[in-house]
C-alpha positions in Angstrom: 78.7 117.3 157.7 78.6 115.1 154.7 80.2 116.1 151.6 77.4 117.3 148.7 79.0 116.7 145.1 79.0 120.4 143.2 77.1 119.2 140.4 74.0 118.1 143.7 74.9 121.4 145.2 74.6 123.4 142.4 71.6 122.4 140.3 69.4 124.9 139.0 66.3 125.5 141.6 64.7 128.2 139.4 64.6 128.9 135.7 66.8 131.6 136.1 69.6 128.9 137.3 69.2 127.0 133.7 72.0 128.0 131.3 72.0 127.8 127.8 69.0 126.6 127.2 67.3 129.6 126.8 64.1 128.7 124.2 63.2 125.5 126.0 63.2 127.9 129.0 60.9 131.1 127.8 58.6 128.6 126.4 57.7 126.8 129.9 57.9 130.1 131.5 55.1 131.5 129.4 53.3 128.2 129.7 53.3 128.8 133.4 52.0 132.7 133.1 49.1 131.9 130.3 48.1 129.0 132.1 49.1 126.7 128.9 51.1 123.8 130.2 50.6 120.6 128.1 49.8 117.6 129.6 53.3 115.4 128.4 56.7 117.1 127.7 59.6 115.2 125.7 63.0 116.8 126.7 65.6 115.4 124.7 69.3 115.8 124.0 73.1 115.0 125.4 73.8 113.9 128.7 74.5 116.5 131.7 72.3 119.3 129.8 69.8 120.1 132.2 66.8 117.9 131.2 65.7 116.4 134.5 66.7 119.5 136.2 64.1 121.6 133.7 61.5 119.1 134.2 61.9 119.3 138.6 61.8 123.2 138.2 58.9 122.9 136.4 57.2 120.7 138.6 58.4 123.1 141.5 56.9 126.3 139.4 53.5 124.0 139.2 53.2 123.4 143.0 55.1 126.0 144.6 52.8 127.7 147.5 52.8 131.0 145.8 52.3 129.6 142.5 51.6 128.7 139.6 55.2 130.8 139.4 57.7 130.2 136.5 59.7 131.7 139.6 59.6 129.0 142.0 60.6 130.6 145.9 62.3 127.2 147.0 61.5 128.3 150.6 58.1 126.5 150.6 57.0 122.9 152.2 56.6 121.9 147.9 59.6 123.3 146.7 61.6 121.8 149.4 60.5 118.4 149.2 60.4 118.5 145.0 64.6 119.0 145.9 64.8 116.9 148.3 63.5 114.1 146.6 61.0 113.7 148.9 57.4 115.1 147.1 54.8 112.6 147.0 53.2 114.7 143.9 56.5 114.3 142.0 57.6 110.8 140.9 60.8 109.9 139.1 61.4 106.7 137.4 64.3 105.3 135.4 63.2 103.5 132.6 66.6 102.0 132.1 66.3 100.0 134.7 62.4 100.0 135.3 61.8 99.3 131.6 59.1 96.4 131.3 55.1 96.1 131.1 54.7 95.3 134.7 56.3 99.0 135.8 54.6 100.5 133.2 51.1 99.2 134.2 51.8 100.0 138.0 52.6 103.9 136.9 49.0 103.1 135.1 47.3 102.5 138.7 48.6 105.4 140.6 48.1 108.3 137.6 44.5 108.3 138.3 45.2 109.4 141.7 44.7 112.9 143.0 47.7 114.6 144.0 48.4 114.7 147.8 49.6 117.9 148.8 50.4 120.6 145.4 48.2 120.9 142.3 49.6 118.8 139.7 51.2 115.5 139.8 54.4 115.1 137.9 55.8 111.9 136.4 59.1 112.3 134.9 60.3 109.5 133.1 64.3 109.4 132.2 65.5 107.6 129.7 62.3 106.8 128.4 64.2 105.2 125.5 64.6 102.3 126.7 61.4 101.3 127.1 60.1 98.1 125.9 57.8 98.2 123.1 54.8 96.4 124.9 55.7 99.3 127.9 55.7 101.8 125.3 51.9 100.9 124.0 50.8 100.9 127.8 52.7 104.5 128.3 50.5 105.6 124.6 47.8 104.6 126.4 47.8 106.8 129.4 49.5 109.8 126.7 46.0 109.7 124.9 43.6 109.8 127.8 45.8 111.7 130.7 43.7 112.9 134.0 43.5 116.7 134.2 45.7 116.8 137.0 48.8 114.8 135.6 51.9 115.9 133.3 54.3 113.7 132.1 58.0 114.4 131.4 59.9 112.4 128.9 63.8 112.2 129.1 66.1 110.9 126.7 69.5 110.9 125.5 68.1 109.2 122.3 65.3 110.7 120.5 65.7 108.9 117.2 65.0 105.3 119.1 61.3 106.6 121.0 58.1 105.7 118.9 56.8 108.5 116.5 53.5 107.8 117.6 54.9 109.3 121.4 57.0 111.8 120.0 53.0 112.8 118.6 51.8 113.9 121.9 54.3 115.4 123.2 55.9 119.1 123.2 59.3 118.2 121.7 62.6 120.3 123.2 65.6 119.8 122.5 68.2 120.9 124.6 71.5 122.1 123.3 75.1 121.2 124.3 76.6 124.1 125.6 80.1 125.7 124.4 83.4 125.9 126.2 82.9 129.4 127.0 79.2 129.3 128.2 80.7 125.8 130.4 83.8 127.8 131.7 82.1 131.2 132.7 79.6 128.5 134.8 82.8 126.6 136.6 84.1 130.3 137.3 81.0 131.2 139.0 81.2 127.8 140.9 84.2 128.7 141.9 84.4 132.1 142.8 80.9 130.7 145.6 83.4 127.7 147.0 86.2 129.8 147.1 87.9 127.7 144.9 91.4 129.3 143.7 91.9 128.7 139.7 93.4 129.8 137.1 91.5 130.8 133.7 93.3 128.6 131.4 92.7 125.5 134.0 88.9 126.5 133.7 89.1 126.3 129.8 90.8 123.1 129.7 87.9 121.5 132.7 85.3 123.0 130.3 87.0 121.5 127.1 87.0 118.2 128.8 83.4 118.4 129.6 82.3 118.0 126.2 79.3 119.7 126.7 77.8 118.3 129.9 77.2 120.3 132.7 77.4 117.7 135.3 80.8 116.4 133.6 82.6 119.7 134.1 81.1 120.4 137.5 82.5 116.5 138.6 85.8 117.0 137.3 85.8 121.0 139.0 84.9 118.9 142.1 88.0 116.1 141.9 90.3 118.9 141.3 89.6 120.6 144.1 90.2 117.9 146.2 93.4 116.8 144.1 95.1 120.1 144.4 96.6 121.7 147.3 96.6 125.6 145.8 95.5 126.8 143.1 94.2 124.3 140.2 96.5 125.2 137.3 96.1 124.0 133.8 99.4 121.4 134.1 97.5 119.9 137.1 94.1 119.6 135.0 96.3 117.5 131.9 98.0 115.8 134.8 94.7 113.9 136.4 93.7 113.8 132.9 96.2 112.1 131.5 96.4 114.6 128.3 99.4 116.7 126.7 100.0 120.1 126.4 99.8 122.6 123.5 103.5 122.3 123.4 103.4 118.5 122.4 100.2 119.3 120.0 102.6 122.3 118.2 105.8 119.6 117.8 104.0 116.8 116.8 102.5 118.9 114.1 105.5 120.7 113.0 107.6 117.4 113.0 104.9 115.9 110.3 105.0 119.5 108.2 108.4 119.4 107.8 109.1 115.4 107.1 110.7 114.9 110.6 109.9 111.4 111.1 112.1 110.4 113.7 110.7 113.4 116.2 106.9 112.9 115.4 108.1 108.8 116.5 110.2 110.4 119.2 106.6 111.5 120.6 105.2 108.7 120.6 107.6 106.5 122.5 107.7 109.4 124.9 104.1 109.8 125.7 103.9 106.1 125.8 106.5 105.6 128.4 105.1 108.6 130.5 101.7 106.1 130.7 99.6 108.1 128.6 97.0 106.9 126.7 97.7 107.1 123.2 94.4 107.0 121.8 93.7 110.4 123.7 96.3 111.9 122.8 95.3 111.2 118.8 91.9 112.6 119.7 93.6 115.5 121.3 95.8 115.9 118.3 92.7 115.7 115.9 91.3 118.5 117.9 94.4 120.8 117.6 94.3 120.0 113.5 90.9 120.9 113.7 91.6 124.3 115.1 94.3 124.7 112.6 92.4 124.7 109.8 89.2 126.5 111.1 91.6 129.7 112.2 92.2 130.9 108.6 88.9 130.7 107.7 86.6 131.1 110.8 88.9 132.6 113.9 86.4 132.9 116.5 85.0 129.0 115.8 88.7 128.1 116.4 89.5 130.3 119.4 86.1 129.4 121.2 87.8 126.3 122.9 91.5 128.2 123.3 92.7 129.7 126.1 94.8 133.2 126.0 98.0 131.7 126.3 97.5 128.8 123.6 96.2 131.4 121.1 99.5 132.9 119.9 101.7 130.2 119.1 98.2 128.6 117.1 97.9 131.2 114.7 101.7 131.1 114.1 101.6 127.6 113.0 98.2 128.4 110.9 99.9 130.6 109.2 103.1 128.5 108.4 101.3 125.4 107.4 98.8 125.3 104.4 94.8 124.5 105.0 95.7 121.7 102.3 98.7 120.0 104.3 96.3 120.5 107.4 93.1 118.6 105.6 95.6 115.5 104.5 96.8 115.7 108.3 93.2 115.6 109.6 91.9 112.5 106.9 94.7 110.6 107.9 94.2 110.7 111.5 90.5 110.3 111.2 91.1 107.0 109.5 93.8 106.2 112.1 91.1 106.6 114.7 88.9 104.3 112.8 91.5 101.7 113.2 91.9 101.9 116.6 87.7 102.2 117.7 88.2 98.7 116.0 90.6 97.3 118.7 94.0 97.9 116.9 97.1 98.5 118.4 97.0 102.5 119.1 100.2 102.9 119.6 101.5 100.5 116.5 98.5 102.2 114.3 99.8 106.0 115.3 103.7 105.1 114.7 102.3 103.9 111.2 100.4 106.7 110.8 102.5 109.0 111.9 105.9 107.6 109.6 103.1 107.6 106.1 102.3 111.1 107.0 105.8 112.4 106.9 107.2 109.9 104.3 104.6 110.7 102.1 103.5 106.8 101.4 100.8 106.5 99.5 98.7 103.6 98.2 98.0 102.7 95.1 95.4 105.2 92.6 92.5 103.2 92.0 91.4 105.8 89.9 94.6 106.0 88.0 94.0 102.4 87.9 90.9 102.6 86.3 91.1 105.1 83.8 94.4 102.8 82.2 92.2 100.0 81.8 89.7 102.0 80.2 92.2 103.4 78.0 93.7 100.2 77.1 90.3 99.1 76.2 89.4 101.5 74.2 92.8 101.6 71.9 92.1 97.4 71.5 88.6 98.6 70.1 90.0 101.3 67.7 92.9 98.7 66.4 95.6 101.0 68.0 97.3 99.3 70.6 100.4 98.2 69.2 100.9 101.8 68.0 102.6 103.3 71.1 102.2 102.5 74.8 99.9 103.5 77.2 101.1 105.6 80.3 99.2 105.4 83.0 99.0 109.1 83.6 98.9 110.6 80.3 97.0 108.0 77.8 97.0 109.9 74.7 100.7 111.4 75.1 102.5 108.5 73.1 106.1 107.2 74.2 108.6 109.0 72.2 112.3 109.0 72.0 114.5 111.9 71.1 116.2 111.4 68.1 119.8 110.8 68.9 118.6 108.4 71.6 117.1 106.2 68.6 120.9 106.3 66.0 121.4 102.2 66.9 117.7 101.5 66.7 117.0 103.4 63.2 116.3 101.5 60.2 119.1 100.8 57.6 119.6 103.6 55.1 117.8 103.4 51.4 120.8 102.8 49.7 121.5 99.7 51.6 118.1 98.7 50.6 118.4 99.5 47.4 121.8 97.7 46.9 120.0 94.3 48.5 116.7 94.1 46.1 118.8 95.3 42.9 115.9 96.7 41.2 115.5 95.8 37.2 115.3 98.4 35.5 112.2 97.4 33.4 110.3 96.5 36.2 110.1 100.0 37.5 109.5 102.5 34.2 106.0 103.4 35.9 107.4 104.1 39.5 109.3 107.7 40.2 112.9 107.9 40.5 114.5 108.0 43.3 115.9 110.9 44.7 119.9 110.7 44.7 119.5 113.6 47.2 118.3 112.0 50.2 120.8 112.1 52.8 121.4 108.6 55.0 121.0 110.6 58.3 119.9 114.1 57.4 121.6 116.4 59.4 118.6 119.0 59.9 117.0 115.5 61.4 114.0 116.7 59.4 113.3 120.6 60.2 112.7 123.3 57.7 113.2 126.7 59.9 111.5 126.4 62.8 109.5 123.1 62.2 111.5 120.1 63.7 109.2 117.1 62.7 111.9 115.0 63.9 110.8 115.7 67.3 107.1 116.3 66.6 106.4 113.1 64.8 105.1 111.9 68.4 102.6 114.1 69.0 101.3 114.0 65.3 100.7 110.6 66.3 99.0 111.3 69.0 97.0 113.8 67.1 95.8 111.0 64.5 94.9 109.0 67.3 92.6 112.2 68.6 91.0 112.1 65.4 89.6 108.6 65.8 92.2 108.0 63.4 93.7 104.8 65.6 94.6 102.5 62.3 96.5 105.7 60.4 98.6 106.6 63.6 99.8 102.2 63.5 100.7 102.7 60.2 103.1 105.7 60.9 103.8 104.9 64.6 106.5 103.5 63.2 108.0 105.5 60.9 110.8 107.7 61.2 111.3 111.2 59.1 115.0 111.4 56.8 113.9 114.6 55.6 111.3 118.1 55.7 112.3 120.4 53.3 109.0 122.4 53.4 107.2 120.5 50.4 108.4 116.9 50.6 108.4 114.7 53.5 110.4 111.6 53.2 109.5 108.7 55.7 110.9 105.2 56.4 110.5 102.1 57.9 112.7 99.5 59.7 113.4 96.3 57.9 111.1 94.8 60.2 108.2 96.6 59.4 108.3 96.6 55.8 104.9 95.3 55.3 104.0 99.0 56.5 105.0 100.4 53.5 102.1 99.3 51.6 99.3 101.2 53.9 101.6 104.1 54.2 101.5 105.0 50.0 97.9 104.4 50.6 95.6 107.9 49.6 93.2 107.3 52.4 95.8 107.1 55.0 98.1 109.7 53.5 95.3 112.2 53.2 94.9 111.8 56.8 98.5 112.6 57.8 98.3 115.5 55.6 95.5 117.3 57.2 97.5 116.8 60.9 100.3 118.0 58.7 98.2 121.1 57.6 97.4 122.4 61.2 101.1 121.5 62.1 103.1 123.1 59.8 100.5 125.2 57.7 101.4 123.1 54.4 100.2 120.1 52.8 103.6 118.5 51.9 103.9 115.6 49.8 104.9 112.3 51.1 107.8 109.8 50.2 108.0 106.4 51.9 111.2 104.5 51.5 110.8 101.1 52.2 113.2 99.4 54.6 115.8 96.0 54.2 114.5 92.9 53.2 115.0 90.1 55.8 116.6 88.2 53.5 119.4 90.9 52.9 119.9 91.4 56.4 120.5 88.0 57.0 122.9 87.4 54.5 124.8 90.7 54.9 125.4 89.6 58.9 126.3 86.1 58.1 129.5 85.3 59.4 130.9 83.9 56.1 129.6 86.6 54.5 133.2 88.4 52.8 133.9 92.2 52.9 133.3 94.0 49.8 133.8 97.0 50.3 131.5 100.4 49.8 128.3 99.1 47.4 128.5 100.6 43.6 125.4 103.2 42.9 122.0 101.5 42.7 122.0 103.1 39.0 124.3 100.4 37.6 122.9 97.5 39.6 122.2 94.8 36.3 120.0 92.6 38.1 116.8 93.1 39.2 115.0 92.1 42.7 113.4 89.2 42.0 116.5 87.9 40.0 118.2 88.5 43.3 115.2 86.4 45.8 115.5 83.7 43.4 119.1 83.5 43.6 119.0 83.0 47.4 116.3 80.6 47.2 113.2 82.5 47.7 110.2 80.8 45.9 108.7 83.5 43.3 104.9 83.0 43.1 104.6 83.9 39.5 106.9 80.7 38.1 106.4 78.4 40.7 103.2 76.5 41.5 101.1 77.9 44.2 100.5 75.4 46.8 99.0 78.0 49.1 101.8 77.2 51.9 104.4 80.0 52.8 107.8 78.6 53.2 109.7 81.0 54.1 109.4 84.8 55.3 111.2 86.3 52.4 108.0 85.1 50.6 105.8 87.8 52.8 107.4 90.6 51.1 107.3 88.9 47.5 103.5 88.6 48.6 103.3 91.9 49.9 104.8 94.0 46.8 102.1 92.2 44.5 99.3 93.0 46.6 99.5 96.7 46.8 101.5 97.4 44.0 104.0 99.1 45.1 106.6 98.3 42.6 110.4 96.9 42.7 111.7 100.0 44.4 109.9 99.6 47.5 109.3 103.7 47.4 106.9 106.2 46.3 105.9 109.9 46.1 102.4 111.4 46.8 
């Protein structure tokens, strides 16, 4: 006798045979008792879930002998004809392949026909989708003006692609995809009626690979049984599948948690050169990440697709691996599969994959990126760019260096200073007197108790420049604090920022300090700003030719004063000589600079 396929064998005869679908099938039931059954049906939804089986058990429960029955007997003339394909009141078409006008119009010509042996005449139209759109106004037609005797049924795998105006005039259902467990309790009851021996897990697996298709699960139940010569065992299932084991699932994922590149590689090549396909095994691998990181949070969504034995060591690795690592596990691989849907390499994209995931590679920030650039814009607005550097990750934290880093970088002491500009002693009666008391390098390095401003100075910076105070934190960006007694703070400048000195004596700008100052410290100290060595001074003092004197005398008895001193090394002095308006040489800057904002011979100044 010839072989009938399982999923032939066993398709549902009666509504009671129909699993899973259980509102489509109380609805044509009732419609079937109340005498209510609508003229055009659209069943719609994934292949293998019972749609053209509903719609012949319906035309069976229409023209049964005994009927109308939403029990069909499937002992009658009808009912055994409607199964065996042989009903002249019962006519299938496949619109994927019988898509055009001229079918259309032929179904047109025979629907005003009177049915030839049962009640009704049912047309069942699969894949209806695919219908032309000239074959879909011809099939509106006859939807709007049906003869009492006729019901259409509308299949389709594709809902979203038939006409609204059909969808309008039709009773919609959409059937459902049916879980693991609803799929594996079917194949067990299957079995158990072909005496098929299996094991549960094997069933799990067979309904896993189903995907939700009836047919799918019953075909592959139907291979196995042929393939195997005792009982069908999981290993056997993966084996004609070409799939891995848990086992392989658990290492892969452990070898990625714990940075084990060489062993999640080690996989690869070892799948590969068993022959199995690598691209299922990354869906497969998905899969197990998925059920990772649904387990913590919803168990029995995890465990649905799980057999007994795999369930163990799953929550053990759920529990040792964080729902975090798990999502960055998952997003990778996602984009992985991407890659290879687009006709990469699987196996060169996984190994790449695979080697970033436990490396930890990452590509650049483009929102770390973005947020410099607008941080480097905005200080070039406010006039504060040259104040400090912008990092990347923490614009307004300024780039400071610890004291004692900065000893062969610090300006040149005051005295130094002082001993190069010899100041004249009448040209400085209206300036303060220095303060003898100033240590070169203090050795507090500016802290009075607690406070080390030394050390702070960076972040008061950084506090002027949060008080849209961007020009007051370049003018003491680069300062650097001798000394904090509690009530005076004494600030200078390198050499080559003398011009600096000017803006930092100025009230505006010093009032501003003060008030960071203020919420610093709790005080309002007053400031001293030493100016820093003259370019002209330095360069003469590191001159090769330049003799060793030995220690300076005290800038007390210096006789001659600074200007005395520029015009002695040939520095033009703008008061005696004729202003051409052409600077000739850089000493002039500071001559220039000193008259401008009056800050006297001494190049310092308390506030």
């Amino acid at each position: 006798m010839k072989h009938t396929t399982l999923y032939r064998k066993w398709r549902p005869r009666a509504f009671s045979g129909i699993v899973g679908q259980e509102p489509v099938v109380r609805t044509l039931r009732r419609a079937i008792e109340m005498d209510r059954v609508s003229h055009a049906y659209l069943f719609s939804g994934p292949r293998g879930t019972g749609k053209t089986s509903t719609a012949k058990v319906l035309a069976m429960g229409l023209n049964c002998e005994n009927g109308p029955t939403p029990e069909p007997d499937g002992t009658c003339d009808s009912c055994r004809a409607i199964v065996n394909n042989s009903s002249l009141d019962v006519v299938e078409m496949d619109a994927a392949s019988n898509r055009g006008i001229d079918e259309i119009r032929d179904l047109r010509d025979r629907v005003n026909l009177a049915p030839v042996a049962g009640r009704m005449k049912v047309y069942i139209v699969d894949e209806v989708h695919m219908l032309t759109t000239e074959a879909f106004n011809a099939l509106l037609k006859m939807l709007e003006e049906p003869p009492e005797h006729v019901v259409f049924v509308l299949a389709t795998t594709e809902k979203h692609k038939v006409l609204p105006t059909i969808i309008s005039r039709c009773q919609s259902f959409d059937f459902r995809r049916p879980g693991v467990e609803t799929l594996a309790k079917k194949l067990s009851e299957i079995a158990r009626a072909e005496g098929i021996e299996t094991e549960p897990e094997a069933l799990t697996v067979i309904a896993r690979e189903g995907k939700g298709s009836f047919r799918d699960a019953e075909g592959l139940l139907d291979q196995l049984s042929s393939f195997s010569e005792g009982p069908i065992t999981a290993a056997m299932v993966r084996e004609l599948l070409g799939s891995v084991g848990s086992e392989v699932l658990l290492e892969t994922t452990a070898a990625l948690h714990e940075r084990r590149a060489a062993d999640a590689l080690r996989v690869v090549d070892r799948l590969s050169n068993e022959g199995k396909d690598v691209g299922q095994f990354a869906n497969e691998f998905v899969g197990h990440l998925r059920r990772l990181m649904l387990l913590p949070h919803a168990p029995e969504v995890a465990l649905a697709e799980v057999g007994a034995d795999e369930r163990g060591p799953l929550e053990a690795q759920s529990k040792a691996i964080s729902t975090a690592e798990i999502v960055r596990l998952v997003e990778a691989m996602g984009d992985s599969l991407g890659r290879m849907k687009r006709g990469g390499d699987p196996k060169l994209d996984l190994e790449l994959t695979f080697l970033k995931l436990a490396r930890d590679y990452t590509e650049p920030d483009v929102d770390s990126l973005i947020r410099r650039i607008e941080t480097l814009e905005a200080a070039l607005e406010n006039g504060g760019l040259s104040a400090a550097p912008v990092n990347a990750t923490h614009p307004a934290e300024p780039d400071t260096k610890p004291q004692s880093e900065a000893t062969d970088e610090s300006p040149p002491p005051l005295s130094a200073v002082l001993e190069s500009d010899e100041p004249d002693a009448t040209k400085v009666e209206d300036a303060p007197p220095a303060r003898e008391e100033i240590p070169v390098e203090p050795a507090d390095g500016g802290r009075d108790g607690g406070v080390d401003l030394a050390s702070e100075w960076g972040r008061i910076i950084a506090d002027l420049k949060r008080r849209r105070q961007a020009l007051t934190a370049a003018v003491y960006g680069e300062a650097r604090v001798e000394g904090f007694d509690g009530h005076i703070l004494k600030l200078s400048f390198p050499e080559e920022q003398s011009f600096h000195v000017g803006m930092a004596k100025d009230r505006k700008h010093v009032e501003e300090l003060k008030k960071v100052l203020e919420d610093r410290v709790g005080t309002r100290p007053h400031v001293e700003v030493l100016s820093g060595k003259p370019d002209g001074a330095a360069s003469s003092s590191a001159s090769p030719a330049a003799p060793d004197t030995g220690p300076a005398p005290p800038p007390a008895s210096e006789p001659h004063s600074a200007p005395e001193a520029r015009r002695s090394e040939g520095a033009r002095d703008p008061k005696t000589t004729e202003d051409d308006g052409v600077i000739r040489d850089q000493r002039e800057v500071f001559t220039l600079a000193r008259e401008r904002f009056d800050l006297g011979e001494s190049g310092e100044g308390t506030f």
